[in-house]
C-alpha positions as CSV (number, residue, x, y, z in Angstrom):
1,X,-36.8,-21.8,2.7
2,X,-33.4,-23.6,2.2
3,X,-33.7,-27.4,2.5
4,X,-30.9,-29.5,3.7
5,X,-28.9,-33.0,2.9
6,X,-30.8,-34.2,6.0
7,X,-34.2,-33.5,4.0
8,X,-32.2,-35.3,0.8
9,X,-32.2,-38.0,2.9
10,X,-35.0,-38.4,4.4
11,X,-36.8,-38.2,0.8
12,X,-34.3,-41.0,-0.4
13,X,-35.1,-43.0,2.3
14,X,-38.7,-43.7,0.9
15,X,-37.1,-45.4,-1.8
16,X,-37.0,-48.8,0.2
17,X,-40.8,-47.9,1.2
18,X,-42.1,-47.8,-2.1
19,X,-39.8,-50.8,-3.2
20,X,-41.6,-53.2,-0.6
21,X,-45.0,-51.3,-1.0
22,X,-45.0,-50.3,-4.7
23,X,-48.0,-48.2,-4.7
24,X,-49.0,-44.5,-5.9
25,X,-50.3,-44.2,-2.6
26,X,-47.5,-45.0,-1.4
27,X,-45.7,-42.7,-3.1
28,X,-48.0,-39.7,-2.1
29,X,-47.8,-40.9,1.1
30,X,-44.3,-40.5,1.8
31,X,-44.0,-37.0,0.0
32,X,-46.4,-35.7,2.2
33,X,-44.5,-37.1,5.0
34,X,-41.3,-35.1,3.7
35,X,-43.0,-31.9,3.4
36,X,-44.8,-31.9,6.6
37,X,-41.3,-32.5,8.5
38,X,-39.5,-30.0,6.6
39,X,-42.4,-27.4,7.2
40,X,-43.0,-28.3,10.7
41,X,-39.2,-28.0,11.2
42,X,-39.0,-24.4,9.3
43,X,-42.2,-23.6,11.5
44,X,-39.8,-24.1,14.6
45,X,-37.0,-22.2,13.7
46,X,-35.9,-19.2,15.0
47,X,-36.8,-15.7,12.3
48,X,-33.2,-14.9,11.4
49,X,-34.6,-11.5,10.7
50,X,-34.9,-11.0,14.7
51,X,-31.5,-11.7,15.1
52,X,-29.4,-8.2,15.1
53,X,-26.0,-8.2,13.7
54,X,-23.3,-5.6,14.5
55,X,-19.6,-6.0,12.7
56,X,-16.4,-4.0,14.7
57,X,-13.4,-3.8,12.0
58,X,-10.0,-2.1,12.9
59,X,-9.9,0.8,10.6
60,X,-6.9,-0.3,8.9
61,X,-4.1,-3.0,8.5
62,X,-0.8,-3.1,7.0
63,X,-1.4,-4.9,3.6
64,X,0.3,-8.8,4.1
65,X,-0.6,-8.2,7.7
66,X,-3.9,-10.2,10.1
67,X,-6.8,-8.3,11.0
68,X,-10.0,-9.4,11.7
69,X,-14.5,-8.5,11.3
70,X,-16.0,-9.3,14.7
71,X,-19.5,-9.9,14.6
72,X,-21.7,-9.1,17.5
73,X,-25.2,-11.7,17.1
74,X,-28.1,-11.4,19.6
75,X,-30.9,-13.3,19.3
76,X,-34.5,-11.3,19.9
77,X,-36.7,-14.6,19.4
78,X,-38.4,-16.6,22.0
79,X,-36.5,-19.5,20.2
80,X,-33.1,-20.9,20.4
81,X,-31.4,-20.3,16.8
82,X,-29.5,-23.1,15.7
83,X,-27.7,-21.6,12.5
84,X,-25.1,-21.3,10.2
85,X,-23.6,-17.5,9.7
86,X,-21.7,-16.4,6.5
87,X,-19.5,-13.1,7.1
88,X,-18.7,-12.5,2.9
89,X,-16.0,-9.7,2.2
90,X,-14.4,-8.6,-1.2
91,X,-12.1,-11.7,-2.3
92,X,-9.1,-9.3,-2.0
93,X,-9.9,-9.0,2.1
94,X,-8.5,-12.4,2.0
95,X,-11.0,-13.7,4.4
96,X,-10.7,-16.9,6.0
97,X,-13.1,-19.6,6.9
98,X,-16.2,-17.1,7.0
99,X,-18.9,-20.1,8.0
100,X,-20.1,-19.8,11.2
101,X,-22.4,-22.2,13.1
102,X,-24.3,-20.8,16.3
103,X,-26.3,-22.2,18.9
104,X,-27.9,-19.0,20.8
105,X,-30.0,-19.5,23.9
106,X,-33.3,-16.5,23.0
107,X,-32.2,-13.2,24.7
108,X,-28.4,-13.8,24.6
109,X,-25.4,-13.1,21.9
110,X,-22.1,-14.1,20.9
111,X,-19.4,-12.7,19.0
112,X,-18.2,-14.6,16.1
113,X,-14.1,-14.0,14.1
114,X,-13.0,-13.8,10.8
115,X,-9.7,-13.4,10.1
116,X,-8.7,-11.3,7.1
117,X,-5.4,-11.0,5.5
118,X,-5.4,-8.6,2.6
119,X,-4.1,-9.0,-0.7
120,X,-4.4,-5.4,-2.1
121,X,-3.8,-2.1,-1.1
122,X,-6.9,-0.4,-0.6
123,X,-10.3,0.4,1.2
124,X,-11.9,-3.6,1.1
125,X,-15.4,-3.8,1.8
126,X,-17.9,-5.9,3.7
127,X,-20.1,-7.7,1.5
128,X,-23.8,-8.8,3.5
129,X,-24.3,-11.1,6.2
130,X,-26.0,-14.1,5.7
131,X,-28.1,-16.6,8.1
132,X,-29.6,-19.5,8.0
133,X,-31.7,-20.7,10.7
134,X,-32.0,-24.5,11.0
135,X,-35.2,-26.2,12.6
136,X,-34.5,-28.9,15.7
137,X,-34.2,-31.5,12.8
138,X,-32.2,-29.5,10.4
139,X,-34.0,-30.4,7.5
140,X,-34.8,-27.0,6.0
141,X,-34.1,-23.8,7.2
142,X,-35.0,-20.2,7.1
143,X,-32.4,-17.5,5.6
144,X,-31.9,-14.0,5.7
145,X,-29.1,-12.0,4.0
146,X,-28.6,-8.2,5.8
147,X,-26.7,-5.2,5.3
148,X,-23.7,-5.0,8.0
149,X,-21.2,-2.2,6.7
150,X,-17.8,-2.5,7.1
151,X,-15.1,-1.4,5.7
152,X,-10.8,-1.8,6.2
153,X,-8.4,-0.1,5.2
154,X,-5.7,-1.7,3.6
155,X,-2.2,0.6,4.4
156,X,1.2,0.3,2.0
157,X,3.1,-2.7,3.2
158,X,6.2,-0.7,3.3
159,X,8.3,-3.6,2.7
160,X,11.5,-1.1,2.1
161,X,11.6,0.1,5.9
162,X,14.0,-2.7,5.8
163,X,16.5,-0.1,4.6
164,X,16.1,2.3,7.1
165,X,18.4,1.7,9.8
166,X,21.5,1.3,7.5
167,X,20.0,5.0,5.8
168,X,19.8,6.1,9.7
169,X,23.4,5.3,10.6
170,X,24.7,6.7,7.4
171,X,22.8,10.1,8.7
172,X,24.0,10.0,11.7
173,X,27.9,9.8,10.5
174,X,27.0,12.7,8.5
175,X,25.4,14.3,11.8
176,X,28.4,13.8,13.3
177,X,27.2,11.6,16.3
178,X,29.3,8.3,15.9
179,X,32.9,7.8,15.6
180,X,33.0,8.5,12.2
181,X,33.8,11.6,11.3
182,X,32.3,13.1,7.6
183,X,34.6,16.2,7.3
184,X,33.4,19.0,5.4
185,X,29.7,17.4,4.7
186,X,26.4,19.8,4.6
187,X,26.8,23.4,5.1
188,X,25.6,24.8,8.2
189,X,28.2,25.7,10.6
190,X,28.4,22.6,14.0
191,X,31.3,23.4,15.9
192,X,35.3,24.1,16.0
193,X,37.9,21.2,16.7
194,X,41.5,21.4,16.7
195,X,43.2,20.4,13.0
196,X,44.2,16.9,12.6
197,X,46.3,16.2,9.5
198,X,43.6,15.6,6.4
199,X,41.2,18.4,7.1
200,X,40.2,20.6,4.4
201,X,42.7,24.0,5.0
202,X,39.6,25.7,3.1
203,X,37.9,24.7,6.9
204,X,40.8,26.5,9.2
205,X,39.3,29.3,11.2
206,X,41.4,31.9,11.1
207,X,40.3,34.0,13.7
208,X,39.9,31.2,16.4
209,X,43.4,29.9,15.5
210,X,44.6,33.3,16.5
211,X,42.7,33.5,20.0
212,X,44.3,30.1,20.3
213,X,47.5,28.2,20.3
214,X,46.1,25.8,18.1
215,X,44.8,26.0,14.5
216,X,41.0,24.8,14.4
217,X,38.8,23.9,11.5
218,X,35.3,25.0,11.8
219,X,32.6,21.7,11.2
220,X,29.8,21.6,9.4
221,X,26.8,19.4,9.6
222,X,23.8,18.8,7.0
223,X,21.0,21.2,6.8
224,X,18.3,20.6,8.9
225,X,14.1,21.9,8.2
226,X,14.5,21.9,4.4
227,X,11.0,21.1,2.4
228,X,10.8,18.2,0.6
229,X,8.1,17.7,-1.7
230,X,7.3,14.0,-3.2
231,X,5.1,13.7,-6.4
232,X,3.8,10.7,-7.0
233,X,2.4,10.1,-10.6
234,X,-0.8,8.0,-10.9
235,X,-1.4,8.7,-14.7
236,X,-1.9,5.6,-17.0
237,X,2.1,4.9,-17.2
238,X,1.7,4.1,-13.2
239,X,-0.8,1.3,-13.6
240,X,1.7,-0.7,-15.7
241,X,2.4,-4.5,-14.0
242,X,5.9,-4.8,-13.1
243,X,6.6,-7.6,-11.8
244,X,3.2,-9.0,-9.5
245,X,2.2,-5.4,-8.8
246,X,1.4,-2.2,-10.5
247,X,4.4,0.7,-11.0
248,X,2.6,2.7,-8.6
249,X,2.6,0.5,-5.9
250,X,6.8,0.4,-6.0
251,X,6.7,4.2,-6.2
252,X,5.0,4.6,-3.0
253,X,7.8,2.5,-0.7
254,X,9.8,4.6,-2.6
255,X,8.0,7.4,-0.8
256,X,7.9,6.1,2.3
257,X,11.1,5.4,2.7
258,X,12.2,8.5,1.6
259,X,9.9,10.4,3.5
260,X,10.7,8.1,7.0
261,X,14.3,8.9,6.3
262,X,13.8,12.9,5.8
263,X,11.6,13.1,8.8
264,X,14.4,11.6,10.8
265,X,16.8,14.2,9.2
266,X,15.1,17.2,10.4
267,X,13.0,18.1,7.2
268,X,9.6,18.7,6.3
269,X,8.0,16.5,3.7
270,X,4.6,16.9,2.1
271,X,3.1,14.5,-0.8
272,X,1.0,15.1,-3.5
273,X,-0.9,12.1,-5.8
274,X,-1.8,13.8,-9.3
275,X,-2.3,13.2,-12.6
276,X,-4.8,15.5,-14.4
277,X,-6.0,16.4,-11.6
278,X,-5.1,16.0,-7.2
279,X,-5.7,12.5,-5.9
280,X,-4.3,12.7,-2.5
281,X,-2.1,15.1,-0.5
282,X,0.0,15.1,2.8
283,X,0.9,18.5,3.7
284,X,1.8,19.5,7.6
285,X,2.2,16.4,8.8
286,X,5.8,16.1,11.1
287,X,7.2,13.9,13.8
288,X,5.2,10.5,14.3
289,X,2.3,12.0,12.9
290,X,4.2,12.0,9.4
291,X,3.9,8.1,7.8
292,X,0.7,7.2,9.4
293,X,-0.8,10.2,7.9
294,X,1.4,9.6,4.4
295,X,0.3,5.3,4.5
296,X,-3.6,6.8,5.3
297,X,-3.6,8.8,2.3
298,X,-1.7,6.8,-0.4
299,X,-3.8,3.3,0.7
300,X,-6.6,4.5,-1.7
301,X,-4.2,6.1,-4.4
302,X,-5.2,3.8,-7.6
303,X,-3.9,4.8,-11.0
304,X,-6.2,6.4,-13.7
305,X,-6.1,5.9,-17.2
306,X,-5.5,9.3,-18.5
307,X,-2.0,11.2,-19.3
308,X,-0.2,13.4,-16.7
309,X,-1.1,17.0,-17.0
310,X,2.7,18.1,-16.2
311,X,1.9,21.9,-16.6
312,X,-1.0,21.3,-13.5
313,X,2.2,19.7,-11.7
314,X,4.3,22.0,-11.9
315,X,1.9,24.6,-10.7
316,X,0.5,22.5,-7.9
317,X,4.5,22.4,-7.4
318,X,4.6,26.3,-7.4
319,X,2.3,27.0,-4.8
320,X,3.1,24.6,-2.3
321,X,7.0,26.0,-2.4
322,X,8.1,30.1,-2.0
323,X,11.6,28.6,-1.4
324,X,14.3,26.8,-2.4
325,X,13.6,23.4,-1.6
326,X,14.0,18.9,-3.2
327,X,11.1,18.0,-5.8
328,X,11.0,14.3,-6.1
329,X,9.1,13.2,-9.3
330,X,7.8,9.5,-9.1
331,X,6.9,8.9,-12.5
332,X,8.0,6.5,-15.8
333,X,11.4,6.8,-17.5
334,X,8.9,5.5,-20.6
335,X,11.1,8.1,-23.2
336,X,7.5,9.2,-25.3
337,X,6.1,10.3,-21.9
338,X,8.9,11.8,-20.7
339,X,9.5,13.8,-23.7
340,X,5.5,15.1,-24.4
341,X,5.3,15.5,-20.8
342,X,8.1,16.1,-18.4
343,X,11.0,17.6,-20.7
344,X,9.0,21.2,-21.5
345,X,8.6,21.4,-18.0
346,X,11.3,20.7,-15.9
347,X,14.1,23.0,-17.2
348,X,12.4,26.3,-15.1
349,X,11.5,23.8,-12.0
350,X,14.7,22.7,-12.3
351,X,16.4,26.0,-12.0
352,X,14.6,26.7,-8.9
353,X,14.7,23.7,-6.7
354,X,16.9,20.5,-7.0
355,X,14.5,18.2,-8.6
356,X,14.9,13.8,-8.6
357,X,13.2,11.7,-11.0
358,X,12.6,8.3,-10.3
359,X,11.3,5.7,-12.1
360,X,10.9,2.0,-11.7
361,X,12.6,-0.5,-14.4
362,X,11.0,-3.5,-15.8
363,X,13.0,-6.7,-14.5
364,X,11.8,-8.6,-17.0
365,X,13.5,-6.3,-19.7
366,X,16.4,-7.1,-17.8
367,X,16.0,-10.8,-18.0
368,X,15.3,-10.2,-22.2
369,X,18.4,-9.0,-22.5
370,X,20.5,-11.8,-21.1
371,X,18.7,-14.3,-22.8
372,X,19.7,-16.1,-25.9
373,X,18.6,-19.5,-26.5
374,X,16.6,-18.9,-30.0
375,X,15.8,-16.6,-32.4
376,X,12.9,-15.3,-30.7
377,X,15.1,-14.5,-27.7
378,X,17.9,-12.7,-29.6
379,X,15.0,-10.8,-31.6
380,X,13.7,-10.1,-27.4
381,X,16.9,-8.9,-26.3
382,X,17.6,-6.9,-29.3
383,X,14.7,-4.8,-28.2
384,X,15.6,-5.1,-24.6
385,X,18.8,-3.2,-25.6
386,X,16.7,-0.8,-27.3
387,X,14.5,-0.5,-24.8
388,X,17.5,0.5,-22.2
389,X,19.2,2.7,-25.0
390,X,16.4,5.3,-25.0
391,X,15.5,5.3,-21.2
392,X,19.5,6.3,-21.1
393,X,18.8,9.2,-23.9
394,X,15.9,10.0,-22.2
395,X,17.9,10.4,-18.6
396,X,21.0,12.0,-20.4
397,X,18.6,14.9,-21.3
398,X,17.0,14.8,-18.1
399,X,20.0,15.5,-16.6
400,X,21.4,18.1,-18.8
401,X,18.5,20.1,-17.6
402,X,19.6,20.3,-14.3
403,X,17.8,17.0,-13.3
404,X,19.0,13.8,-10.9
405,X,17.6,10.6,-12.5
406,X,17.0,7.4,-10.4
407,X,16.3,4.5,-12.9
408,X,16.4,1.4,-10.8
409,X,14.5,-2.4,-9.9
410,X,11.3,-2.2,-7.7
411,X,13.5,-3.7,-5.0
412,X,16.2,-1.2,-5.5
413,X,14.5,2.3,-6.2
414,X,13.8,2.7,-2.3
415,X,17.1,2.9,-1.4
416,X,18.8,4.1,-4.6
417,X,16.3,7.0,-4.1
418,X,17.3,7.4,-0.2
419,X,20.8,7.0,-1.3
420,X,20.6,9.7,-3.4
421,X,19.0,12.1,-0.7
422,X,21.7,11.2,1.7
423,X,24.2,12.4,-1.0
424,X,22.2,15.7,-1.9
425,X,22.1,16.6,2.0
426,X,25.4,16.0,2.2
427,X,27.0,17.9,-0.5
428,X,24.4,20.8,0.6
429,X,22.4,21.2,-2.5
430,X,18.9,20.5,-0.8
């Protein structure tokens, strides 16, 4: 039994009884009062445990996106329930007001909103479903907490589609479908035009210029249904805060964009989570099917505390690709990882696919190093400098192995990253 403010009340109210009749009997007399109200008004409530709850949640939301928990309440008592209904989620659901009050006729029901606006990637969880049935005076109450699963799922914002279109019209120049013309981008043969003063002479087609009266050039355009595989690294260097969210979280739009923008391009992109061992894969996925499938799996991709087994990468690598094919690594720059983990590895990956690293930079390092005011900021952007210094060695000897490194902001590694696809697909080497 739960009492009320109304029962509060009603107990304070003896106050002025026992002032103008200041007697123990008096007393007793007006507690027993108060007990046999709020007992006679439990007594009338409706059983909250013959009320049946069902919850409905969409199966997922985009994270800084509104969804909602509908519950479904039917009342099985000969009594009307006059209550108050508490729909608890995980705090990170970002639930709204949750408190409920219902007035249900016996035999009927009514369906009752909370909105929900998530604050972290992820599966969030129903917590239970309380209520508390009020008596016709609503001095005490009976209440019942039950069991009403639910869980959403809580996709990738994918802030960085922002980029897309501009990434889009670039490949389309290179496709050769605007006004502007790329000469002599990707390497599979398009079509024959007649020579305009600028062409590469390496392009002139011989033979047609000689079945014509005009010399031609032949055209190419990007290659089309290349593999791309992305690796995204969810070791203990991925759960590092930069900025408001974890490393991880800004390798994934990295992913997503990249993968939106390959899809688009005519290739086929699969995804693999690992660190020691395989947290989530995309494989097969193409068409529409491809980001709902990639923002489904990487919603529940958390990092673990344990060190990348790059050897178990590699091989995962291996038998995913027989051919040729672009290995994106999304992993740290951090120079200690990178040389226990990625350097002994990447040299043979390297020599038989084109292989991207990219890696997220701290802004605040960035900020260190411009600041100044005191000692304790020179002494901060001395080690800023330092900082920068060996992530450079460390991407000098990345790239002497074959290696392109993408070391850029969380705001700027989507599109640095897509930028440097574009220029791989142009030049041919994917």
């Amino acid at each position: 039994m739960a009492l009320t403010w109304r029962a509060a009340a009603l107990a304070a109210a003896g106050l002025v009884v026992v002032v103008l009749l200041p007697t123990t009997a008096t007393v007793l007399l007006w507690a027993l009062l108060v007990v046999l109200a709020c007992g006679t008004d439990v007594a009338l409530a409706a059983s909250p445990r013959e009320v049946a709850v069902q919850r409905t949640v969409p199966r997922s939301v985009r994270l800084t996106d509104t969804s909602s928990s509908t519950l479904t309440l039917t009342n099985r008592s000969r009594r009307r329930l006059r209550a108050t209904v508490r729909d608890a989620w995980q705090p990170s659901a970002g639930t709204g007001p949750n408190r409920h009050e219902v007035d249900l006729p016996p035999g009927e029901a009514r369906r009752l909103v909370t909105r929900l606006r998530p604050t972290r990637r992820g599966d969030r969880l129903a917590d239970r479903v309380t209520v508390r049935s009020y008596g016709p005076l609503r001095l005490a109450a009976r209440q019942v907490s039950l069991d009403v699963p639910g869980r959403l799922r809580v996709l990738p914002e994918f802030a960085s589609r922002r980029h897309l279109p501009s990434r889009l019209a670039r490949l389309r120049e290179m496709d050769g479908r605007t006004a502007v013309q790329i000469r002599g981008a990707g390497t599979e043969f398009d079509s024959l035009r007649e020579y305009v003063i600028g062409d590469d002479v390496r392009s002139i087609d011989w033979r047609a210029t000689a079945r014509r009266s005009e010399v031609v050039v032949r055209t190419w355009r990007p290659e089309r249904d290349r593999r791309v595989l992305v690796v995204l690294d969810t070791s203990r260097t991925s759960a590092a805060r930069i900025g408001d969210v974890p490393r991880v979280d800004a390798s994934i739009e990295a992913a997503l964009l990249l993968s939106a923008l390959a899809a688009r391009a005519g290739d086929r992109v699969d995804l693999i989570a690992y660190d020691r061992r395989l947290r989530a894969q995309v494989a097969g996925a193409h068409g529409p099917r491809l980001l709902p499938a990639l923002a489904d799996a990487l919603a529940a991709v958390e990092p673990a505390l344990v060190e990348t087994d790059w050897p178990g990468v590699v091989s995962a690598v291996r038998q995913r690709l027989s051919q040729r094919a672009l290995v994106v690594l999304l992993t740290s720059l951090e120079p200690a990882a990178v040389e226990s983990g990625v350097l002994p590895v990447v040299g043979p990956l390297a020599g038989d696919h084109t292989v991207v690293l990219a890696s997220v930079a701290d802004p605040e390092v960035a900020a260190m190093r411009t600041r100044r005011g005191d000692a304790t900021e020179v002494y901060d952007a001395a080690a800023a400098e330092r900082t920068d210094l060996e992530r450079a060695a460390v991407s000098v000897r990345l790239r002497q192995r074959g290696v392109e490194v993408v070391d850029a902001l969380p705001d700027d590694l989507a599109p640095r990253l897509a930028d440097t696809y574009l220029a791989l697909k142009a030049a041919g080497r994917l």
